[in-house]
C-alpha positions in Angstrom: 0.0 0.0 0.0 3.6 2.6 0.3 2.6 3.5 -3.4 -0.9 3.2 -3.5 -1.5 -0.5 -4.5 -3.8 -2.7 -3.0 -2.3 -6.3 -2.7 -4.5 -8.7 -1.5 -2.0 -11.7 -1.4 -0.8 -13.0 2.5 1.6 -15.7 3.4 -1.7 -17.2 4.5 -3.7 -16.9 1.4 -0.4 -16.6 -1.8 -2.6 -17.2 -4.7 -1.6 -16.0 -8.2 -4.8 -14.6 -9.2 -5.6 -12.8 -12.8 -9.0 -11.2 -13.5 -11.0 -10.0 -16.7 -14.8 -9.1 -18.1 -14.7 -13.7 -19.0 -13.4 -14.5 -15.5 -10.8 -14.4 -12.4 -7.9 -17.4 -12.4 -6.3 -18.7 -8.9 -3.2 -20.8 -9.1 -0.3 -21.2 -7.0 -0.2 -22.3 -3.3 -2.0 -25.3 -1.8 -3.1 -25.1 -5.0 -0.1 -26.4 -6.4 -0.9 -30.1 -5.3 -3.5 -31.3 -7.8 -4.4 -34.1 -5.3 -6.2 -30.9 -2.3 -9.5 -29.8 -2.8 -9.7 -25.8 -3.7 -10.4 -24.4 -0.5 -13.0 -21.9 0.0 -11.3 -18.9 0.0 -9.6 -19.6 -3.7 -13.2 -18.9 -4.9 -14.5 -15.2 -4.5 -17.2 -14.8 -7.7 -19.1 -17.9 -7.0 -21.1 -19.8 -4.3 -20.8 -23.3 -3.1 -23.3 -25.4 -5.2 -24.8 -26.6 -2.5 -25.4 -23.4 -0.4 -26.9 -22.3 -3.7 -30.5 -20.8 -3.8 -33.2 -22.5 -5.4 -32.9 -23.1 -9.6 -34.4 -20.3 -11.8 -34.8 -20.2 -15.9 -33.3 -17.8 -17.8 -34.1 -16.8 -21.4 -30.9 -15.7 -23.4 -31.8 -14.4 -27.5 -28.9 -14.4 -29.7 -28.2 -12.6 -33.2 -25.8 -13.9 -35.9 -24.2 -15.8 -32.8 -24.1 -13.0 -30.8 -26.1 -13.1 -27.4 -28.2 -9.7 -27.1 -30.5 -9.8 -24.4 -32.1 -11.8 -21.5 -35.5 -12.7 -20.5 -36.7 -10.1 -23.5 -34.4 -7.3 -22.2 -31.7 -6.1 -24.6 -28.2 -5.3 -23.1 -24.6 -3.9 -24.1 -22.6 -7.3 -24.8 -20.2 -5.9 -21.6 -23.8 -5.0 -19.6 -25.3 -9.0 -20.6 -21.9 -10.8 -19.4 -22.1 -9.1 -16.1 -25.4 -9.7 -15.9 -24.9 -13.7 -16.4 -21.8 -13.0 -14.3 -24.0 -12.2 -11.4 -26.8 -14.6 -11.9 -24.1 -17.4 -12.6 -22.1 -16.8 -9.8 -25.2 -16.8 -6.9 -26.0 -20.0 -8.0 -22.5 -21.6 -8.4 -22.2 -22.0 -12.0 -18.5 -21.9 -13.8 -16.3 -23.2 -11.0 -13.5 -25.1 -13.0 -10.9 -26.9 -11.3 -8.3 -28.2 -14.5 -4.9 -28.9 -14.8 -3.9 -26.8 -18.1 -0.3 -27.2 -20.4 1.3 -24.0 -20.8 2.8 -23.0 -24.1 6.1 -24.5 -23.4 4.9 -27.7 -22.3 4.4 -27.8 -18.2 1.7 -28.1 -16.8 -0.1 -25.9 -14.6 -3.0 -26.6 -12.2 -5.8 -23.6 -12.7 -8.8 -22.5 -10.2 -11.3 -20.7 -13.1 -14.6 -18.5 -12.1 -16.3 -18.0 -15.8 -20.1 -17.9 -15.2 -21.3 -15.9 -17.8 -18.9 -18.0 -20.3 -20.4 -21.0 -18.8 -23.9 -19.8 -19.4 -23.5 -18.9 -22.6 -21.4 -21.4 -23.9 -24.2 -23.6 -23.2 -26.6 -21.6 -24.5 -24.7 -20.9 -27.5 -24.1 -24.5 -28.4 -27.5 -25.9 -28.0 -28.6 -23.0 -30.7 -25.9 -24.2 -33.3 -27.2 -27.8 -33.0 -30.8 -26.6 -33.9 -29.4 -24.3 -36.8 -26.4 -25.4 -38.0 -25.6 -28.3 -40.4 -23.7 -31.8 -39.1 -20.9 -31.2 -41.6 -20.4 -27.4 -40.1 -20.8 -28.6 -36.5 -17.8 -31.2 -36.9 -16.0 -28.7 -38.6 -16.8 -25.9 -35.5 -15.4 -28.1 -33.2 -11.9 -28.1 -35.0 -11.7 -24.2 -35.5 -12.5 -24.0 -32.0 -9.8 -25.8 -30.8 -7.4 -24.7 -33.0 -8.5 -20.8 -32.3 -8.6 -21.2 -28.6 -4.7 -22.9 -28.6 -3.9 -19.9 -30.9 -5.9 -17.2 -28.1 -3.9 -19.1 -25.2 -1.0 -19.1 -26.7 -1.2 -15.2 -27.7 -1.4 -15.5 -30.9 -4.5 -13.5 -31.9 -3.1 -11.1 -34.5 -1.6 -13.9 -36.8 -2.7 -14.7 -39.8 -4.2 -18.0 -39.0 -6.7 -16.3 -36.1 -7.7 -13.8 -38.5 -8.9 -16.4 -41.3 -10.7 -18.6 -38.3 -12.3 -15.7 -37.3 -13.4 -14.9 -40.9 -14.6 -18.4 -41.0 -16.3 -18.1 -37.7 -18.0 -14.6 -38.9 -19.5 -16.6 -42.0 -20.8 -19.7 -40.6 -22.6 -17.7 -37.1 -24.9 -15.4 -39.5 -27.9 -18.4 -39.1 -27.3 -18.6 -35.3 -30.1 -16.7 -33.8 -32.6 -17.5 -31.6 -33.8 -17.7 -27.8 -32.4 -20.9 -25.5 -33.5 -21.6 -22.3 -31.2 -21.9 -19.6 -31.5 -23.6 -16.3 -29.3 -22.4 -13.4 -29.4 -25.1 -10.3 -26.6 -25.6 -7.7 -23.7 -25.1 -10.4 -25.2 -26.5 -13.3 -26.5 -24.7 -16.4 -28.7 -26.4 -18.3 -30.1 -26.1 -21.2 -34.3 -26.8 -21.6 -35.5 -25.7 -24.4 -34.1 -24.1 -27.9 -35.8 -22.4 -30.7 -35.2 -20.4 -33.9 -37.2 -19.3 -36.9 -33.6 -20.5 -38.7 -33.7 -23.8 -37.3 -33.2 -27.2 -39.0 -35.1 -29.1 -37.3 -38.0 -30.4 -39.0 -40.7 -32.2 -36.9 -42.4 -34.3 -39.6 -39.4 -35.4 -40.4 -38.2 -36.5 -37.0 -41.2 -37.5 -35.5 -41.8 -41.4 -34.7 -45.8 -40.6 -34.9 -47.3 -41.9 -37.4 -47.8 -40.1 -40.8 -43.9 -38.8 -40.3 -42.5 -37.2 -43.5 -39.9 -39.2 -43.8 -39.8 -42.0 -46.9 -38.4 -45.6 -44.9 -38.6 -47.1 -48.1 -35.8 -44.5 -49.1 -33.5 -46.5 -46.5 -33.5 -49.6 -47.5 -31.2 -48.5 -50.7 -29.4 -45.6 -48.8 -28.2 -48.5 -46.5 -27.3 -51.1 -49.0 -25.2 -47.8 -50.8 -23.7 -46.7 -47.9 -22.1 -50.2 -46.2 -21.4 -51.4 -49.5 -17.6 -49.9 -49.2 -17.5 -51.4 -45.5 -18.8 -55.5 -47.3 -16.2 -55.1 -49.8 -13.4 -54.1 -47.3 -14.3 -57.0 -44.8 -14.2 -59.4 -47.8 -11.4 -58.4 -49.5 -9.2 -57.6 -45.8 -10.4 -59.5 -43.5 -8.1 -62.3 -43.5 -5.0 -60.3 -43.4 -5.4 -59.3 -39.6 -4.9 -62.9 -39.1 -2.6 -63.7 -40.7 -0.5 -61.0 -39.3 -1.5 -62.2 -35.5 -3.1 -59.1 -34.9 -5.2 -59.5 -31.8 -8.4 -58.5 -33.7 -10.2 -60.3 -37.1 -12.5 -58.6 -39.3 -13.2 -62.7 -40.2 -16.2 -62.6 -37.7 -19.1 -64.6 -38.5 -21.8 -61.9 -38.7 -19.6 -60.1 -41.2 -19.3 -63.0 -43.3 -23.0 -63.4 -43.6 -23.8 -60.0 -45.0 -23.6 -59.7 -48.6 -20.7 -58.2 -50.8 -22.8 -56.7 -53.5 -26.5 -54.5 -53.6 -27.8 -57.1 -55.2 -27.0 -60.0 -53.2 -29.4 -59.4 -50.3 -32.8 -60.9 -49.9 -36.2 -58.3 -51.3 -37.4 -56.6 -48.3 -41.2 -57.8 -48.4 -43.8 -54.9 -48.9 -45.3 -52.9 -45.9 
């Protein structure tokens, strides 16, 4: 305090402890020893999950990907993270306790508070999966991973984490809708989704009767698509074998199902 600076640290309480909008990281210490429970006081922004008060629903509407307001009321993105910061944090959502590898290679064990990420990290995915294709949802996963290694490592102006981003900018414009979000004793949970952009069809994935779907349509579409899998098993499946590999594609099951379209037995009518 000679100049001014408040330093909360004590020999009894020596945590390393960084803090932004996202979220407040504790390291060092008794933390050190990734065996001992985080005690109490390396948590400040969140509650113990079972001290918290009972579960409420929150509705969060997003824009392009963006989130933009809650239960109907439109915030400032800094003004909607605090928001979820606060709501997240009485009820003990985003405690993370994780051991992390540092850029060159040691690991680090990491005390996170994120609730508002938490929140709407939740709430963000459950919206892709109504609105966003299967092919673009594997792909997501991989620019995900590959921008947040490039954001830890600090990395964020190179040229790689500007063409992600690019990427990222494109493939959001269909995510927008509301998700409902369940917050109980350090869970969020998503309960329901919805979006005039969604994908989802109900008459096609119903399992009522008079469903949109053609079943006859499957019959070939299966034939077609495990015809490349028949010919492998037939043409390979001795040399595992052979080789003494512990495995065998040589199984009987295999053997019985047929090599070509053609081979397999009419499917009778109705």
């Amino acid at each position: 305090m000679e100049r001014g600076i408040e330093i909360p640290i004590t020999k009894a309480s020596p945590y390393s402890i960084d803090v932004n909008l996202w979220g407040r990281s504790c390291e060092t210490g008794i933390l050190e020893d990734p065996w001992i429970t985080p005690p109490a006081d390396a948590y400040e922004w969140t509650v113990e999950a079972s001290a918290a008060p009972s579960p409420v629903e929150i509705t969060i509407e997003f824009e392009g990907g963006i989130p933009v307001a809650i239960d109907g009321q439109r915030l400032s993105p800094v003004e909607l993270v605090e928001r979820l910061h606060d709501l997240g944090g009485a009820h003990g959502v985003g405690r993370i306790d994780h051991v992390e590898d540092r850029l060159v290679g040691i690991k680090s064990r990491e005390i996170y508070e994120a609730p508002a990420a938490t929140i709407l990290h939740a709430a963000h995915g459950a919206l892709e999966g109504l609105t966003l294709t299967k092919d673009t949802l594997r792909f997501n996963n991989l620019v995900a991973n590959e921008l947040a290694q490039l954001t830890y490592d600090g990395l964020w102006f190179s040229a790689l984490h500007r063409d992600l981003r690019g990427y990222v900018a494109s493939s959001q414009r269909v995510v927008s809708g509301e998700v409902r979000v369940r917050l109980d004793h350090g869970s969020a949970v998503v309960t329901g989704r919805r979006s005039p952009l969604s994908l989802y069809d109900k008459d096609l994935a119903t399992y009522d009767k008079g469903d949109a779907f053609d079943h006859a349509a499957a019959v070939g579409f299966i034939g077609i698509f495990g015809l490349p899998l028949r010919v492998e098993a037939a043409r390979h499946g001795a040399v595992g074998a052979r080789h003494g590999a512990a495995w065998s594609w040589t199984d009987p099951l295999l053997e019985a199902l047929p090599t070509t379209v053609t081979d397999r037995e009419p499917v009778p009518a109705g």
